[in-house]
C-alpha positions as YAML, in Angstrom:
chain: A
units: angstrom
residues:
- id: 1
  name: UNK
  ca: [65.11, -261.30, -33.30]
- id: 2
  name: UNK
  ca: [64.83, -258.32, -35.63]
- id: 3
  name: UNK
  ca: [66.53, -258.79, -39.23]
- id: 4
  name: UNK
  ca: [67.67, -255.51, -40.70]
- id: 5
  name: UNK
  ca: [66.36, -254.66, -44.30]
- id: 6
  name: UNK
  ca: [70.33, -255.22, -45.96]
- id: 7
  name: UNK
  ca: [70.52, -258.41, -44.39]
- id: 8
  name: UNK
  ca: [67.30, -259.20, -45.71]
- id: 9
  name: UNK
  ca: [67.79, -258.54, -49.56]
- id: 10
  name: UNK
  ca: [70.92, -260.10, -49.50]
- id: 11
  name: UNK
  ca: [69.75, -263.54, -47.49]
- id: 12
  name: UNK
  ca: [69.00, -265.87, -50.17]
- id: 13
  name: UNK
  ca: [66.20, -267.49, -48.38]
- id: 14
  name: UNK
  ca: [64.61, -263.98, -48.62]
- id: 15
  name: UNK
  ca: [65.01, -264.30, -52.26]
- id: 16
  name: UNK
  ca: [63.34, -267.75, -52.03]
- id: 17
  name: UNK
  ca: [59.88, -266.75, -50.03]
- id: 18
  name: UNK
  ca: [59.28, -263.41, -51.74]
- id: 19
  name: UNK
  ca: [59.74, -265.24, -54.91]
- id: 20
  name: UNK
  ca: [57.23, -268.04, -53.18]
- id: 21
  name: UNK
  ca: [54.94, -265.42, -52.26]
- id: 22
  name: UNK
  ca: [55.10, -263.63, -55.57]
- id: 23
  name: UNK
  ca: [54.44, -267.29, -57.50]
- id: 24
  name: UNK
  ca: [51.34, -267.37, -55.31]
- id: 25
  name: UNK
  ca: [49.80, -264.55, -56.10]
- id: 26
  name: UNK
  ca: [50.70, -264.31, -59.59]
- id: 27
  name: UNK
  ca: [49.06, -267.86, -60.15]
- id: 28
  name: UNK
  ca: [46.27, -267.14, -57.74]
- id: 29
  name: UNK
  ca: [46.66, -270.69, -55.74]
- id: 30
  name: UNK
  ca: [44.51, -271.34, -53.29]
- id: 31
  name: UNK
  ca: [44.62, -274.71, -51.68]
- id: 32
  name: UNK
  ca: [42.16, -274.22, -48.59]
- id: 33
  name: UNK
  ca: [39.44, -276.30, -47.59]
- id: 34
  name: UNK
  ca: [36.52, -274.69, -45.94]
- id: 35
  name: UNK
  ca: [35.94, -277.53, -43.66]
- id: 36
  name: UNK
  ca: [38.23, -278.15, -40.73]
- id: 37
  name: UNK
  ca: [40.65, -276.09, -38.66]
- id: 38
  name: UNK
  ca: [42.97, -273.90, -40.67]
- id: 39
  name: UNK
  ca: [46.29, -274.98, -41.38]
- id: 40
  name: UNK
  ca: [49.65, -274.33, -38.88]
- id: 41
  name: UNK
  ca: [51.78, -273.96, -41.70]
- id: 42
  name: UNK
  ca: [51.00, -271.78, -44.77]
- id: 43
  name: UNK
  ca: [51.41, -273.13, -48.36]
- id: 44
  name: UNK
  ca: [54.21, -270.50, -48.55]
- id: 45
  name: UNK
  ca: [56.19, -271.28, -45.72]
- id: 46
  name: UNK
  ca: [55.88, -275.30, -46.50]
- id: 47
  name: UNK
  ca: [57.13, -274.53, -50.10]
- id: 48
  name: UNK
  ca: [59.86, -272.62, -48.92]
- id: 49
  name: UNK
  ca: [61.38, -275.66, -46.19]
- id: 50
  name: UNK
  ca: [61.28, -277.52, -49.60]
- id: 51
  name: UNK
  ca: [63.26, -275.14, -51.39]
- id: 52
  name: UNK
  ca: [65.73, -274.54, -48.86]
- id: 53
  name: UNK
  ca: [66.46, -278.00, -48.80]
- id: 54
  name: UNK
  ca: [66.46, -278.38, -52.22]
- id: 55
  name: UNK
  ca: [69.12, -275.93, -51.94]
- id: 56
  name: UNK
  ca: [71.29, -277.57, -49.34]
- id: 57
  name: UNK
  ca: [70.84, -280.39, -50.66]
- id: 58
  name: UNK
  ca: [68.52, -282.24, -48.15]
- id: 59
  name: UNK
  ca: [67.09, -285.36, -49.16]
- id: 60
  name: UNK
  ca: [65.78, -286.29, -45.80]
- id: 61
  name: UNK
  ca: [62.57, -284.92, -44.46]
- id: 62
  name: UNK
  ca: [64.12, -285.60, -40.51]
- id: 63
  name: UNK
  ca: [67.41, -284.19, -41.94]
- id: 64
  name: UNK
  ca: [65.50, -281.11, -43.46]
- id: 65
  name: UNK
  ca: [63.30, -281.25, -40.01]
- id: 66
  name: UNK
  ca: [66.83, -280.91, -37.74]
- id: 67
  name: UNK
  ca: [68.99, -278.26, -40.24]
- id: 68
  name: UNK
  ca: [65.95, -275.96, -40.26]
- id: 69
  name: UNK
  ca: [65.52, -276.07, -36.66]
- id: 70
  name: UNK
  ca: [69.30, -274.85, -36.15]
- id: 71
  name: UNK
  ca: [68.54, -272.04, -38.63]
- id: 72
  name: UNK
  ca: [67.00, -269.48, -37.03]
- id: 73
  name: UNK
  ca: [67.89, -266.82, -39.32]
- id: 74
  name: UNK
  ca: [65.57, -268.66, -42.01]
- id: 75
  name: UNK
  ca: [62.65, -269.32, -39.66]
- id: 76
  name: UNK
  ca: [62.12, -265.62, -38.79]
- id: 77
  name: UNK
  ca: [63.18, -264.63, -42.67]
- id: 78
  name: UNK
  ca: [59.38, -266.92, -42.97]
- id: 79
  name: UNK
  ca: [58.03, -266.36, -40.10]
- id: 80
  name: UNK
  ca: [57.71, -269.77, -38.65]
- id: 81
  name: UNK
  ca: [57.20, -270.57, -34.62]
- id: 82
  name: UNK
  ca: [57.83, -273.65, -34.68]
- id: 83
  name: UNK
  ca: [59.29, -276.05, -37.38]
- id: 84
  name: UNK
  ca: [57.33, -278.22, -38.94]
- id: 85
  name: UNK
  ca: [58.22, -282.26, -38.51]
- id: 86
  name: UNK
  ca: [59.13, -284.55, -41.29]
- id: 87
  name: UNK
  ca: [55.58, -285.93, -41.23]
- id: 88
  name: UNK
  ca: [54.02, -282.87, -41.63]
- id: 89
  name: UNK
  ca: [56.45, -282.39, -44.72]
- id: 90
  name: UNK
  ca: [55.75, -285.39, -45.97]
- id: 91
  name: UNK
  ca: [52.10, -284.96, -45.77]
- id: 92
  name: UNK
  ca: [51.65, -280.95, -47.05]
- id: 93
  name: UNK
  ca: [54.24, -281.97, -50.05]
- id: 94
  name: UNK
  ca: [51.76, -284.36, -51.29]
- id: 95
  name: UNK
  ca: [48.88, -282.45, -50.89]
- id: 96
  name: UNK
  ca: [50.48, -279.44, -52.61]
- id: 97
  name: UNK
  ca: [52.19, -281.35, -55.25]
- id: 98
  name: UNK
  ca: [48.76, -281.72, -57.18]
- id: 99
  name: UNK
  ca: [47.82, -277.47, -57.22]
- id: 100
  name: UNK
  ca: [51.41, -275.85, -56.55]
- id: 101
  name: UNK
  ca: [54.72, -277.51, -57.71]
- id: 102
  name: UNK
  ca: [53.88, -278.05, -61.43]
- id: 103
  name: UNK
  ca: [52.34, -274.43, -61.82]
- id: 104
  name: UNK
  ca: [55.30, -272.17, -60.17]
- id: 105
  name: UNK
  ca: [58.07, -275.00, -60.74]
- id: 106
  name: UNK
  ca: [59.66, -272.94, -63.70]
- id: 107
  name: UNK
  ca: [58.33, -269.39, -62.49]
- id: 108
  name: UNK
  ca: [60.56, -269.94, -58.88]
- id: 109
  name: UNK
  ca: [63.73, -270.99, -61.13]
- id: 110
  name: UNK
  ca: [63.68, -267.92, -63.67]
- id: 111
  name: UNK
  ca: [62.52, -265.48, -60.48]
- id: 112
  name: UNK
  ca: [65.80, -266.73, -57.75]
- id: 113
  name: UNK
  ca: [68.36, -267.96, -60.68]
- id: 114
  name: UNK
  ca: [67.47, -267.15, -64.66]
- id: 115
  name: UNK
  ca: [70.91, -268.78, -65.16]
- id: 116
  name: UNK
  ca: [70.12, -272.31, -63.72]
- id: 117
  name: UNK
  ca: [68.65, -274.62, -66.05]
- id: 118
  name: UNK
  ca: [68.12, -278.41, -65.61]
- id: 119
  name: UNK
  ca: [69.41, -280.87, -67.97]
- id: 120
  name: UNK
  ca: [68.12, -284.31, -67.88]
- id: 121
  name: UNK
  ca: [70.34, -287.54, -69.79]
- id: 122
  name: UNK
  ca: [68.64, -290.80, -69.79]
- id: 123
  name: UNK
  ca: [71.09, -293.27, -70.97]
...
């Protein structure tokens, strides 16, 4: 499947794993271990499944698992084969939470949408 350049800049999800990519180079985050085999899934591509269902408002990891897999638009947009299961979600997110989500957490909202902003009330 072949995704002309229009439909590209205009795809939000586009929007979501340049800005991904971007965040990674900018902060220079590198999570990889030199021991083992090298991952399936990059950093980039596992941040952006979180995103997108942070976006549609997924709170599932099997629910994310099963929406991605009938997107196919998004999955060539990051260039994923296959789709990664809710374990391997589960498992990624926590080892990325410690080097990636704090550092580009307000760098991904001010480079897809300056005008959201996050207001927290505890009452």
């Amino acid at each position: 499947m072949i995704i002309t350049l229009n439909i590209q800049s205009e795809n939000i999800y586009f929007k979501i794993f340049e800005t991904v990519n971007i965040a990674f180079n900018k902060l220079g985050i590198n999570t990889r271990k030199t021991k083992g085999r090298p991952p399936k899934y990059s950093d980039q591509q596992i941040v952006a499944c979180m995103i997108y269902g942070v976006n549609n408002s997924i709170f599932s990891l099997r629910e994310l698992e099963y929406k991605i897999k009938q997107d196919i638009v998004f999955q060539k947009i990051i260039g994923l084969k296959e789709v990664p299961d809710h374990s391997t979600f589960s498992l990624r997110a926590i080892a990325l939470e410690k080097y990636v989500y704090y550092g580009i957490y307000a760098m991904l909202i001010e480079l897809i949408n300056p005008s959201t902003r996050i207001c927290a009330i505890d009452g």
